[in-house]
FIZA-223104 format. One record per residue (C-alpha): residue in one letter; z, x, y. Coordinates in pm, whole numbers, padded with zeros to 5 digits. Each point is the difference from the previous one (the first is absolute). Layout:
REM residues N
NODE  resn      up    east   north
NODE     A       Z       X       Y
...
***
This chain:
REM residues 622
NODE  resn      up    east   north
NODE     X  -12444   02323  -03640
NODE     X   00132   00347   00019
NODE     X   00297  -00135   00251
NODE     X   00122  -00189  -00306
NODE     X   00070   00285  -00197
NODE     X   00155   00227   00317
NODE     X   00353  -00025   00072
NODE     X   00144   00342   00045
NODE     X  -00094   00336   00117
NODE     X  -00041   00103  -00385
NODE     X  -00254  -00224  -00050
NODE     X  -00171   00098   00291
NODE     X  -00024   00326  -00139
NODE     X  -00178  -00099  -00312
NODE     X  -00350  -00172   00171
NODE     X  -00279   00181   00031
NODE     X  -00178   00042   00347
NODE     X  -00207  -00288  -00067
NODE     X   00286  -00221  -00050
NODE     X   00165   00138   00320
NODE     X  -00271  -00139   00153
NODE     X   00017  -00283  -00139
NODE     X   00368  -00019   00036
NODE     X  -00066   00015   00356
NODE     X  -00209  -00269   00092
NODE     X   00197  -00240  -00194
NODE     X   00290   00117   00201
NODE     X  -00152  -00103   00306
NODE     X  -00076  -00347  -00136
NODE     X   00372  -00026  -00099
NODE     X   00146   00088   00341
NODE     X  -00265  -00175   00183
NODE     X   00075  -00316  -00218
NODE     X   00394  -00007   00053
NODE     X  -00009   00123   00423
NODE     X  -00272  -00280   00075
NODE     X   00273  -00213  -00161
NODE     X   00355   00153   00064
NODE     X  -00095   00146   00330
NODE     X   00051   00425   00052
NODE     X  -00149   00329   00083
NODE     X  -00340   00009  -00152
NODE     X  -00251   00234   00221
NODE     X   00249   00288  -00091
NODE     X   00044  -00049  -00397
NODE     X  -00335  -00087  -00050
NODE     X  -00069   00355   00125
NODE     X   00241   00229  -00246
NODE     X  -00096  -00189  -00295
NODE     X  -00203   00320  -00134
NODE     X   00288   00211   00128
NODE     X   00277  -00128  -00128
NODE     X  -00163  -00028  -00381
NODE     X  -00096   00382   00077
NODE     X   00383   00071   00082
NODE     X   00119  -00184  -00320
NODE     X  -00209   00183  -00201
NODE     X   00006   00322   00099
NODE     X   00413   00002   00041
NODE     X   00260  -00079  -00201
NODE     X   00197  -00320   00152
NODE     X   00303  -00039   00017
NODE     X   00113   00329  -00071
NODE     X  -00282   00131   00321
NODE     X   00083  -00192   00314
NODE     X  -00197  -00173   00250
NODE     X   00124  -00094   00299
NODE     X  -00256  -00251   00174
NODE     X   00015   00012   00399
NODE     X   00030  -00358   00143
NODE     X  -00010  -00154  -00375
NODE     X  -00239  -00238   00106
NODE     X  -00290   00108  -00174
NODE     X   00219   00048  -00368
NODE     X  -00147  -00311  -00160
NODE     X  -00237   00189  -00234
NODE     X   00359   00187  -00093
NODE     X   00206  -00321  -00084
NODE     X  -00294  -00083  -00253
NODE     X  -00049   00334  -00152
NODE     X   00404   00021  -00039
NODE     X   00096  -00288  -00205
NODE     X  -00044  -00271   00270
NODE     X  -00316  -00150  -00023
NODE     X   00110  -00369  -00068
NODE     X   00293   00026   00243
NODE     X  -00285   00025   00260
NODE     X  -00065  -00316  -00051
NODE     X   00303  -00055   00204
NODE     X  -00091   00263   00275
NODE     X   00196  -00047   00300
NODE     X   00162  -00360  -00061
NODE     X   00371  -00069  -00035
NODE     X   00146   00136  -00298
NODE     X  -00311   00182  -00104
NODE     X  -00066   00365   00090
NODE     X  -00065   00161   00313
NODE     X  -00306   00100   00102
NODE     X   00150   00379   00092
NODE     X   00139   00243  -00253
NODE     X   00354  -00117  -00095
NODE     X   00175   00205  -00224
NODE     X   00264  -00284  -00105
NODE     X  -00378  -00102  -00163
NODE     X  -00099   00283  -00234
NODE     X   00087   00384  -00069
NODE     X  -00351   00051   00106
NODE     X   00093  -00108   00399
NODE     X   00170   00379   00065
NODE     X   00065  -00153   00340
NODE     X   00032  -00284   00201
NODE     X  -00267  -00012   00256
NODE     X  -00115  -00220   00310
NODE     X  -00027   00188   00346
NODE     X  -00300   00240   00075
NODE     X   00048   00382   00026
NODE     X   00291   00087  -00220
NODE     X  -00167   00085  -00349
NODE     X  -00019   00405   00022
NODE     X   00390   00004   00103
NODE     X   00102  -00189  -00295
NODE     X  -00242   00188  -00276
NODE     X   00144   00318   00171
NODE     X   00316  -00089  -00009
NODE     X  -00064  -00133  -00366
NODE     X  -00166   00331  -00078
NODE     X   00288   00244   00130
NODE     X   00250  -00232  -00212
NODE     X  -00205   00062  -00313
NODE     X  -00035   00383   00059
NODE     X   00391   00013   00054
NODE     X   00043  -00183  -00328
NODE     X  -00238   00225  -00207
NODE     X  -00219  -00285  -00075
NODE     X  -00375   00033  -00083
NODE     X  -00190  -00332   00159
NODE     X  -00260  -00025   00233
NODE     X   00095  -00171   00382
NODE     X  -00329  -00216   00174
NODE     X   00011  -00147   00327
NODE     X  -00300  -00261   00095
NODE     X  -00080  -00047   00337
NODE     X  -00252  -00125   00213
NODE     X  -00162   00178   00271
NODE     X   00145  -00263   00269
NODE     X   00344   00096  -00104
NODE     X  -00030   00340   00101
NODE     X   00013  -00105   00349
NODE     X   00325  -00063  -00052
NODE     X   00238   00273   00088
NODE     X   00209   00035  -00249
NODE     X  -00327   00053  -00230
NODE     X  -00040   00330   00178
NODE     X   00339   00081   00024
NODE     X   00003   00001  -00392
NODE     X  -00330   00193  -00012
NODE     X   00097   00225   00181
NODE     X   00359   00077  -00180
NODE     X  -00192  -00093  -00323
NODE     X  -00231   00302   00075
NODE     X   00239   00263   00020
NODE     X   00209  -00079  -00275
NODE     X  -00220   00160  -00283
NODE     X   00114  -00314  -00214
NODE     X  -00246  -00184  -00217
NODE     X  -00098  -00310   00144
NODE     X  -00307  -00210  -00006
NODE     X  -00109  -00188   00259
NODE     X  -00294  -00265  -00020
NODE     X  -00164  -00021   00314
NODE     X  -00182  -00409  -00005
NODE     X  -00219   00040   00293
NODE     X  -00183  -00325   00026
NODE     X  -00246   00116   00274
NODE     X   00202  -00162   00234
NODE     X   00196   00295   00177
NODE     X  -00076   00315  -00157
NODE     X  -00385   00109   00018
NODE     X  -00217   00048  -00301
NODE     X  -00037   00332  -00112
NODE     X  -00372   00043  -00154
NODE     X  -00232   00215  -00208
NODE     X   00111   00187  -00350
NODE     X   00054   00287   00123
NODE     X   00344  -00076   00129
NODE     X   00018  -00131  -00375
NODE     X  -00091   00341  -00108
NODE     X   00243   00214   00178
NODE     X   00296  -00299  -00080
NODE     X  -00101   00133  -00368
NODE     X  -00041   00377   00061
NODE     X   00356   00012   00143
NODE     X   00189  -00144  -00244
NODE     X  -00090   00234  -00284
NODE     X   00222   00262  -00011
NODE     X  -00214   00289  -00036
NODE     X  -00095  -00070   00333
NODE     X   00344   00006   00140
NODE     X   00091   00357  -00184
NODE     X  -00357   00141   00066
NODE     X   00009  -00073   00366
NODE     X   00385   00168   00068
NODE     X  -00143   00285  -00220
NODE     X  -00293   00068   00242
NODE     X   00233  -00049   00255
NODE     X   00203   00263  -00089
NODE     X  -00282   00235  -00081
NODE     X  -00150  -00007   00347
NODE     X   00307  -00014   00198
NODE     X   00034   00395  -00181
NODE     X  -00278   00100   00204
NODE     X   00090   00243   00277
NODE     X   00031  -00076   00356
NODE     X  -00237  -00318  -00063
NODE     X   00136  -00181  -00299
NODE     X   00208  -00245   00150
NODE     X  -00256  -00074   00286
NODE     X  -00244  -00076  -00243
NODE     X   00267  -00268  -00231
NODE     X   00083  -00187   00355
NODE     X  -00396   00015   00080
NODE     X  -00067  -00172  -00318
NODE     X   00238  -00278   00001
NODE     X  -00065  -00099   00322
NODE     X  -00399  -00040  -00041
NODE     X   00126  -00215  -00335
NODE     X   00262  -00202   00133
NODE     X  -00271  -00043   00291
NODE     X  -00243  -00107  -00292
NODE     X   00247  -00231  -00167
NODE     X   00064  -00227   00342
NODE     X  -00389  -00009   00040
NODE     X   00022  -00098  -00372
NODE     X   00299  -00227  -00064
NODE     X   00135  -00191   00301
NODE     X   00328   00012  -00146
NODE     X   00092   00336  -00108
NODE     X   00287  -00158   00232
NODE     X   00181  -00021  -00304
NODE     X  -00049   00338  -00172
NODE     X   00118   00158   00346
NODE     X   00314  -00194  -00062
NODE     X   00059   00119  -00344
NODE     X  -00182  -00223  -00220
NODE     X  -00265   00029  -00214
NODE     X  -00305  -00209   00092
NODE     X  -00193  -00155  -00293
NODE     X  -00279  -00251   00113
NODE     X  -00112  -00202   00104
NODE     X  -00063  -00184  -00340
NODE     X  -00196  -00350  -00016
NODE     X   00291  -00220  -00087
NODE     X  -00190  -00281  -00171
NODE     X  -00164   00266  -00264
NODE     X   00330  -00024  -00300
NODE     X  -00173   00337  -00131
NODE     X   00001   00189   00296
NODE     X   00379  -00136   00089
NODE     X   00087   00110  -00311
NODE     X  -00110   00301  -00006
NODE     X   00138   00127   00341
NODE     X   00317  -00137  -00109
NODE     X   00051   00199  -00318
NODE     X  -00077   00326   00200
NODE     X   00303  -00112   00202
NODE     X   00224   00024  -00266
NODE     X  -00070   00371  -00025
NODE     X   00059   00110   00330
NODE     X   00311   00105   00122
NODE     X   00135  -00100   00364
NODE     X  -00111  -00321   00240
NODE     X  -00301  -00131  -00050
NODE     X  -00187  -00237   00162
NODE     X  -00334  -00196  -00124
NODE     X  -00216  -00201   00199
NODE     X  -00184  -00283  -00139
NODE     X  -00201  -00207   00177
NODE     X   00047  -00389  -00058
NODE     X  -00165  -00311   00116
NODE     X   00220  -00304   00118
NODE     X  -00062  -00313  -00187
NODE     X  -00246   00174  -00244
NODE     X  -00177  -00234  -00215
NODE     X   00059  -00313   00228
NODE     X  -00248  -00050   00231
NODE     X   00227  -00161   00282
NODE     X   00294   00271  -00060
NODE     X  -00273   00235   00070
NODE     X  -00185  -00128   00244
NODE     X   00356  -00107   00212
NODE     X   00281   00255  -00139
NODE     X   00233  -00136   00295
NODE     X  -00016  -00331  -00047
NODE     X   00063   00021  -00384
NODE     X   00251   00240   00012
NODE     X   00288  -00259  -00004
NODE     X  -00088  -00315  -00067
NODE     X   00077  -00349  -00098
NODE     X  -00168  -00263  -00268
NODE     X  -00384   00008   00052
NODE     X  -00311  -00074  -00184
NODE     X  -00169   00195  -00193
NODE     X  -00350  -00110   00025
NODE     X   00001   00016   00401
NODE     X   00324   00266   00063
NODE     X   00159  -00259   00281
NODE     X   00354  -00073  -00019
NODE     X   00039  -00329  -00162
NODE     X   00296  -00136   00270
NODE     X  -00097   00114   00349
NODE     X   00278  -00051   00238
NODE     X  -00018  -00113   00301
NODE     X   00200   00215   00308
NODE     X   00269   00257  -00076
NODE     X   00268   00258   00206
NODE     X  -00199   00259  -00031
NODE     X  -00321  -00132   00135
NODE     X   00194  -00187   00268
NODE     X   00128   00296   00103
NODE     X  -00353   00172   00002
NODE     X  -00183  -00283   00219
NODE     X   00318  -00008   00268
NODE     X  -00032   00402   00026
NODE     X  -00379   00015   00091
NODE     X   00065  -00330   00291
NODE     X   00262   00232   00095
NODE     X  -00183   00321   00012
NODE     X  -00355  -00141   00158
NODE     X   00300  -00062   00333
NODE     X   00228   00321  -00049
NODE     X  -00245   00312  -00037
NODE     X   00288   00192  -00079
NODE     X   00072  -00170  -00357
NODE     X  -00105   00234  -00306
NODE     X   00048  -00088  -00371
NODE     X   00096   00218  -00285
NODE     X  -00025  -00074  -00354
NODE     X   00100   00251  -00358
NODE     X  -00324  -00096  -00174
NODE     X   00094  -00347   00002
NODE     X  -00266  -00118   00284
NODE     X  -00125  -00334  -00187
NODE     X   00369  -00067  -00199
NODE     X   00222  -00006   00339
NODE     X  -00286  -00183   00214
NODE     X  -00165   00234   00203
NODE     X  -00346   00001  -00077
NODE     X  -00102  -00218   00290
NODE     X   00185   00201   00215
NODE     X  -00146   00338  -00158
NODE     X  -00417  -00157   00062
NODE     X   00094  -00131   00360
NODE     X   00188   00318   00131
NODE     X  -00117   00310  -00236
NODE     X   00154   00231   00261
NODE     X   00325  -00138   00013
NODE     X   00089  -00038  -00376
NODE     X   00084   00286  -00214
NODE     X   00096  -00045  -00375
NODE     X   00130   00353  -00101
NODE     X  -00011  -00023  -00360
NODE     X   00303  -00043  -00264
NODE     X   00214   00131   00245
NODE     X   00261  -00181   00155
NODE     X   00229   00298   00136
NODE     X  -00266   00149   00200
NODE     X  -00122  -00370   00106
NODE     X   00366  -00088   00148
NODE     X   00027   00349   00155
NODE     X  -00351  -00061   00133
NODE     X   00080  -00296   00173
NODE     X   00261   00110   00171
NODE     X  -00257   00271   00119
NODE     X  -00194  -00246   00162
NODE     X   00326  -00207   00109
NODE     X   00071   00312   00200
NODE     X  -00327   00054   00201
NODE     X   00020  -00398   00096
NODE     X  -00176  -00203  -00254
NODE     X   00135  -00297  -00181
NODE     X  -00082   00087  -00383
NODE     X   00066  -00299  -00276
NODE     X   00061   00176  -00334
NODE     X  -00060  -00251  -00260
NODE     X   00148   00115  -00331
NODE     X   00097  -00143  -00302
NODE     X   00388  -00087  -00078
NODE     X   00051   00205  -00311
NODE     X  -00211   00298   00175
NODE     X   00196  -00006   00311
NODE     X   00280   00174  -00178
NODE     X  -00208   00302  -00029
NODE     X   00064   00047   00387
NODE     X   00331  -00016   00062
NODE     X   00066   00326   00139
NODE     X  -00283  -00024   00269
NODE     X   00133  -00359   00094
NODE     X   00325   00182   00093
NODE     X  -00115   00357   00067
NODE     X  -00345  -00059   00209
NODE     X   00018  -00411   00082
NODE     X   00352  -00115   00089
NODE     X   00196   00336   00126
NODE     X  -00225  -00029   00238
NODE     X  -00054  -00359   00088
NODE     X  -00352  -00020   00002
NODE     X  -00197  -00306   00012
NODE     X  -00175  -00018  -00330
NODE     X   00002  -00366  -00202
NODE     X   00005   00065  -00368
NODE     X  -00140  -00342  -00138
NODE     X   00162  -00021  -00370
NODE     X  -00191  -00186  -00264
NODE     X   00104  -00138  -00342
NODE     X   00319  -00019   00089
NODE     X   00207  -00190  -00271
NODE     X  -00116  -00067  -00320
NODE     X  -00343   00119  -00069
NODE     X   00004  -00133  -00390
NODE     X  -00220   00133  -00243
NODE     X   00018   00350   00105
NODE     X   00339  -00016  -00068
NODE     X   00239   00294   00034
NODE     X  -00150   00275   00163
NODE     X  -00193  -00258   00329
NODE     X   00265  -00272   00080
NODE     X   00090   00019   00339
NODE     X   00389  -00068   00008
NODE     X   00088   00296   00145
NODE     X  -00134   00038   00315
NODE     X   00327  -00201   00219
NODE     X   00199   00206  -00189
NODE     X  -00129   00341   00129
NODE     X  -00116  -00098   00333
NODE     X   00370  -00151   00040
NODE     X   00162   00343   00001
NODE     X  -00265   00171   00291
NODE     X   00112  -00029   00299
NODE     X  -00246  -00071   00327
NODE     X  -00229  -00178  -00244
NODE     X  -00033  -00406   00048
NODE     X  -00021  -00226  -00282
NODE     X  -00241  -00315  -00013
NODE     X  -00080  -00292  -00263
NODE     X  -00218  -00268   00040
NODE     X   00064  -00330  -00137
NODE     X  -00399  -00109   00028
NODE     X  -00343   00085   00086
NODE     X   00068  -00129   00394
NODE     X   00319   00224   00003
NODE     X  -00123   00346  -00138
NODE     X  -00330  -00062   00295
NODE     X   00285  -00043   00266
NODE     X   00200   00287  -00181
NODE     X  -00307   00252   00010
NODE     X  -00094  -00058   00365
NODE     X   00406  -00011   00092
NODE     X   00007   00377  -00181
NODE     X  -00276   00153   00121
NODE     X   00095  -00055   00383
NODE     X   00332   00101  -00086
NODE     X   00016   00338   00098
NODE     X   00234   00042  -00310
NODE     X  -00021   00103  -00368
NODE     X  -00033  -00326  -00214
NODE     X  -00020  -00109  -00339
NODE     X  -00139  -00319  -00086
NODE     X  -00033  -00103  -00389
NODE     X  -00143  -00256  -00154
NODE     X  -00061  -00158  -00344
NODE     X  -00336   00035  -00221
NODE     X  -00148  -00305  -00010
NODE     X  -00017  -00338   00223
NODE     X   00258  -00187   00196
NODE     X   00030  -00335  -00210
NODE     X  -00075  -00181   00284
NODE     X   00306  -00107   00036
NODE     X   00084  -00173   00370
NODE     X   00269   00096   00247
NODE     X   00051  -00203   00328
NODE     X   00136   00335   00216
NODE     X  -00208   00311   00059
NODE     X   00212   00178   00286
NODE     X  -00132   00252   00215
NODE     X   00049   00360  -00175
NODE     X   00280   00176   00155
NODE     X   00169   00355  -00106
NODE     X   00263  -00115  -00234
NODE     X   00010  -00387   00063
NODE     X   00007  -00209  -00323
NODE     X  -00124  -00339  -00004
NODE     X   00194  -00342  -00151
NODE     X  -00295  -00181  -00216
NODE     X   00254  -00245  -00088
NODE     X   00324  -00140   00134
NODE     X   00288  -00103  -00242
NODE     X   00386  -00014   00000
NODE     X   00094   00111  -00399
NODE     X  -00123   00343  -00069
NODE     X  -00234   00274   00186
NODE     X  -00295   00143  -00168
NODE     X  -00123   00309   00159
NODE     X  -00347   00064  -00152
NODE     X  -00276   00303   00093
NODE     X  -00322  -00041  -00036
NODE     X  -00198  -00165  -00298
NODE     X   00387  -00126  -00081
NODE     X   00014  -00218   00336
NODE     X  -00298  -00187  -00132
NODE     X   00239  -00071  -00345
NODE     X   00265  -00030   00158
NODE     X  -00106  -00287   00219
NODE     X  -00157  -00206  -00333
NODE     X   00317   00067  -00161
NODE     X   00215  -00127   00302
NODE     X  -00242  -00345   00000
NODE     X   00115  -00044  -00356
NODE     X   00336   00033   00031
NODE     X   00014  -00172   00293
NODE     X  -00087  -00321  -00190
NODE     X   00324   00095  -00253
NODE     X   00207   00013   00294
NODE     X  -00009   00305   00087
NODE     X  -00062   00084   00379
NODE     X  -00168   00400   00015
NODE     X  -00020   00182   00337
NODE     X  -00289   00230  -00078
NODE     X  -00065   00334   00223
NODE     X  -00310   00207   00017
NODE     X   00167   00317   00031
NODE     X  -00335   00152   00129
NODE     X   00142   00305   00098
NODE     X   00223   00206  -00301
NODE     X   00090   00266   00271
NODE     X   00105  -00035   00239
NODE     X   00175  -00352  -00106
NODE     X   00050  -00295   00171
NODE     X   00389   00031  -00036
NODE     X   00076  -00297   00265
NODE     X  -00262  -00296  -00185
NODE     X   00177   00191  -00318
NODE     X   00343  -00095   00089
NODE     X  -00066  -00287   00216
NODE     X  -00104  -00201  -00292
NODE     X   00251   00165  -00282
NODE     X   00298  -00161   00223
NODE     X  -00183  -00264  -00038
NODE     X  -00095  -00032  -00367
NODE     X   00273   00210  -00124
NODE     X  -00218   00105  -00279
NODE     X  -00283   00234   00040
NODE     X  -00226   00074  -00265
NODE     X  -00305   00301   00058
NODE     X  -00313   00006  -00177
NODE     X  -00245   00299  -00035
NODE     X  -00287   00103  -00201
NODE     X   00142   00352   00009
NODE     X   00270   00147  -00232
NODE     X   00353  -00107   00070
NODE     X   00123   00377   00080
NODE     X  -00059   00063   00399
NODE     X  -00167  -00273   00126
NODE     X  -00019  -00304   00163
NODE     X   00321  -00137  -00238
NODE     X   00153   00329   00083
NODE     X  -00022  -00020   00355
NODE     X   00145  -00354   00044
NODE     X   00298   00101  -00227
NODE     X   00085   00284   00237
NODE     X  -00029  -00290   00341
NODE     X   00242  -00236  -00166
NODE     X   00197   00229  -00224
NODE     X   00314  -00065   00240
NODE     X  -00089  -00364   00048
NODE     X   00167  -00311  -00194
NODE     X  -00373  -00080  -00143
NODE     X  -00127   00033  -00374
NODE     X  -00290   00147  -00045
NODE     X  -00246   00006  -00300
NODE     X  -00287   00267  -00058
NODE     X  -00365  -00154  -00153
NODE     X  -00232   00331  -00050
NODE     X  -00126   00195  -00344
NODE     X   00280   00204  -00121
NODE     X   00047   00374  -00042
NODE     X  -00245   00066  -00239
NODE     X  -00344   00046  -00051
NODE     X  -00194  -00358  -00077
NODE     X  -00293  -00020  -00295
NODE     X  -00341  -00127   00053
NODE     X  -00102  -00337  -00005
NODE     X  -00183  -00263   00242
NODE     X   00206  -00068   00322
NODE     X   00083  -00351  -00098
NODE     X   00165   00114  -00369
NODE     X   00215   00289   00170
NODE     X   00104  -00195   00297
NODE     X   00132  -00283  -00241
NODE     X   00114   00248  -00203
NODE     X   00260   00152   00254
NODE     X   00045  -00362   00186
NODE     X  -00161   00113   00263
NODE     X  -00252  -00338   00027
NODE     X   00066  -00299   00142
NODE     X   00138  -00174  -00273
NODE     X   00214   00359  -00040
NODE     X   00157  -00055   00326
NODE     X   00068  -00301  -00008
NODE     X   00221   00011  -00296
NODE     X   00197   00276   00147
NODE     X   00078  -00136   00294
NODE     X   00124  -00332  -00137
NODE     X   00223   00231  -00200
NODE     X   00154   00226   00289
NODE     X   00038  -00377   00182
NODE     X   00204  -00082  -00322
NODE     X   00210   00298   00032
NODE     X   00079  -00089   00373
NODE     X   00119  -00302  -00066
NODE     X   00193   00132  -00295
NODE     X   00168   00256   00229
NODE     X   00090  -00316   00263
***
């Protein structure tokens, strides 16, 4: 096999076409061997297989930089760069991520995992190295979706100015960006990169615009019949009117053609974008066939491309089923969704009500601002938005959502730990942020019955509300009390005279297994479903810390300014101990759910250990 002999860019370099071909499909057999096993994101990878072995052998890594936008698709990279055994390991605890990680290799020039943010950080890159006198070539690779993203053409457009040499790598997948067809556009890419075209065609510019009285009538004639020529031509001469130069589009499966429009590249001075045109799960006929459904996925089968362990209910389609009941009552619901329609549970909704569901793209600034829009004119909008994305809109939650009060509910999913995205996607942020807005109301679930009640409780509100909720199911665990949902009313799950546990959401569910165990050491847990983080239940609170004289929080956020954080300001004057269970301040690794919550005690077995110790303490201090 040619694999076997490929390790690093430099051999790369050596193969002949042929054996890039080759190289190629046996690729593809590799990743699609290890992501029907290890889980991961195969439509995308499967598509810059030709690509990336074009980039490796046309520049010099990792001296040349590439900065890969999302990092999702970077598993051809890892095995090109030194890591093609380690990917064995893809994605599971202890073994490496499936985004770039630079704590991995030299070749990972930047940690990656959000949409959107590639062309700031080559540019960025690129102004360092001209500052420094250095010589290498800067690439950012990003998909067409990403460039719905703002801060995409924020970057462009600064990028386009600048006069700096950048490259940008334009993946369009046919999924956002339209094809652009026929060779001519191929020809002209080619006729304006060679530089005798460039001098010729200021020289006859300069000629004409000499002749009297008409000269300069006759330049501004001409360029705007061409320029009216090149739109005809090339859809996106978009980019060349922003200061790049346009080279494409190029068939990005052909490794000859790739590599050829990449080596002009390195000639050119000043930005430069190419556009290649991929396919999504090339070479697999489900990837191709369903790009959404394989872009992130878990164990399947080969043979038939279905998942191998099909759960049963989650949050997120919960969540989807109780918003369509609601909306077929209350015309005035509308969904929103950043390109996430099928990951965040709105697809039924989006089929049943195509008129009131909007997904706007990578974009979750404009889709928070955009909500309150249609908060403002009287409709009840549901933004459903992942955890880790949420923190892109922070401004607009205070700026356009909460200054003014509006009634949007922002439904929050993967909150907590995510796992084997690690990093860049866990959710343990999100009561941390909201925490510090004011107006804005915070609400966890502690089941599938509870986030239904929650929803329908929000949305007749008339207030902004935040409701977030865990990925995955909700362990059917039993509680005997589901209280009527009232603004800022916590609920007692459990009743017990030794120590309080005040638990949000997925935590309640823990916290009430832990409590049964402990209750059988002697033990005796009151445990409180916060529900609401903000505003808090201060009266349940410190009702039941007189009580216990020990209160003890647990989150599935980050200890700093959160649900630990608010308690500790209620009782700080108080004679009650309190004790803080949450993720710490730092950033937490990937790994299944399971291994990272018994990694920071945060399962039941976790929490049960510390509370017998903080009981241990009390009676110490007595």
């Amino acid at each position: 096999m040619i694999l076997d002999k490929v390790n690093f860019p430099e051999d790369v370099k050596k193969l002949t076409l042929d054996e890039k071909k080759k190289l190629a499909e046996e690729i593809r057999m590799y990743i699609l061997d290890i992501v029907s096993k290890n889980g991961g994101h195969l439509a995308s990878n499967l598509g810059v297989v030709e690509l990336t072995i074009a980039l490796h052998s046309s520049f010099d890594m990792p001296e040349d930089k590439i900065v890969w936008d999302v990092g999702h698709q970077t598993y051809v990279h890892k095995i090109l760069t030194g890591r093609k055994d380690e990917l064995k390991s893809l994605r599971q605890f202890e073994g490496i991520a499936g985004f770039p990680r630079s704590r991995e290799s030299e070749y990972d020039s930047f940690d990656t995992g959000h949409s959107s943010t590639s062309i700031s950080v080559a540019l960025g890159m690129a102004r360092a190295r001209d500052i420094l006198n250095k010589n290498n070539k800067v690439i950012s690779v990003i998909g067409d979706g990403a460039l719905t993203g703002g801060m995409a053409l924020e970057a462009l457009n600064d990028a386009g100015v600048s006069k700096t040499n950048l490259i940008v790598i334009l993946n369009d997948n046919e999924m956002s960006i339209s094809k652009n067809t026929g060779g001519l556009s191929m020809l002209l890419t080619k006729l304006r990169t060679k530089r005798f075209y460039t001098k010729s065609n200021i020289s006859m510019k300069k000629i004409i615009r000499k002749i009297p009285l008409i000269g300069e009538g006759i330049v501004k004639f001409v360029v705007k019949i061409k320029r009216g020529i090149k739109q005809l031509i090339i859809p996106k001469m978009y980019f060349e009117d922003i200061g790049f130069r346009y080279l494409g589009p190029v068939d990005g499966h052909d490794i000859e053609k790739l590599e050829s429009i990449l080596k002009i590249t390195k000639d050119l001075d000043g930005p430069v974008l190419v556009h290649v045109i991929t396919k999504k799960g090339k070479g697999y006929k489900f990837a191709e066939e369903m790009p959404d459904k394989f872009h992130s996925i878990s164990k399947f089968d080969l043979e038939t491309g279905e998942k191998i362990s099909k759960s049963n209910s989650d949050y997120s389609s919960v969540f989807g089923d109780e918003l369509v009941k609601i909306a077929k009552e209350n015309k005035s619901v509308v969904a929103v969704t950043a390109a996430m329609k099928d990951g965040t549970g709105l697809s039924k909704f989006s089929e049943e009500f195509p008129d009131r569901f909007f997904d706007v793209g990578i974009a979750e600034q404009h889709a928070v601002s955009m909500v309150s829009g249609l908060a403002k004119e009287g409709l009840k909008p549901v933004f459903s938005v992942y955890s880790s994305f949420l923190q892109r809109g922070y401004d607009q939650l205070v700026h356009d959502m909460c200054i003014q009060n509006l009634p949007v509910t922002i439904c929050i999913d993967r909150a907590g730990i995510v796992g084997n995205d690690g990093e860049t996607h866990q959710g343990i942020l999100d009561l941390s942020f909201l925490n510090t807005i004011p107006n804005i109301n915070i609400l966890a679930p502690k089941n599938f019955e509870e986030l239904r009640l929650m929803l329908n409780y929000a949305i007749n509100s008339n207030l902004p509300m935040a409701i977030r909720y865990p990925k995955g199911n909700d362990g059917d665990i039993k509680f005997n009390v589901m209280d009527k949902i009232k603004l800022g009313k916590a609920e007692i799950v459990k009743e017990g005279k030794d120590i309080t546990i005040c638990a949000i959401g997925k935590m309640v569910g823990y916290s009430k297994m832990a409590s049964d165990i402990l209750e059988k050491q002697g033990i005796s847990c009151e445990v409180i479903n916060i529900r609401f983080l903000k505003p808090l239940d201060d009266k349940i609170i410190i009702k039941s810390a007189k009580k216990t004289g020990l209160v003890v929080t647990i989150e599935d956020n980050s200890l700093v300014g959160g649900l630990g954080y608010s308690v500790n300001s209620l009782l700080k004057n108080r004679d009650v101990k309190v004790y803080n269970m949450g993720y710490p301040d730092e950033f937490i690794r990937h790994g299944s759910i399971k291994e990272i919550e018994r990694l920071y005690g945060m399962d039941v077995e976790g929490i049960v250990s510390n509370i017998k110790k903080c009981t241990s303490e009390k009676k110490e201090d007595e």
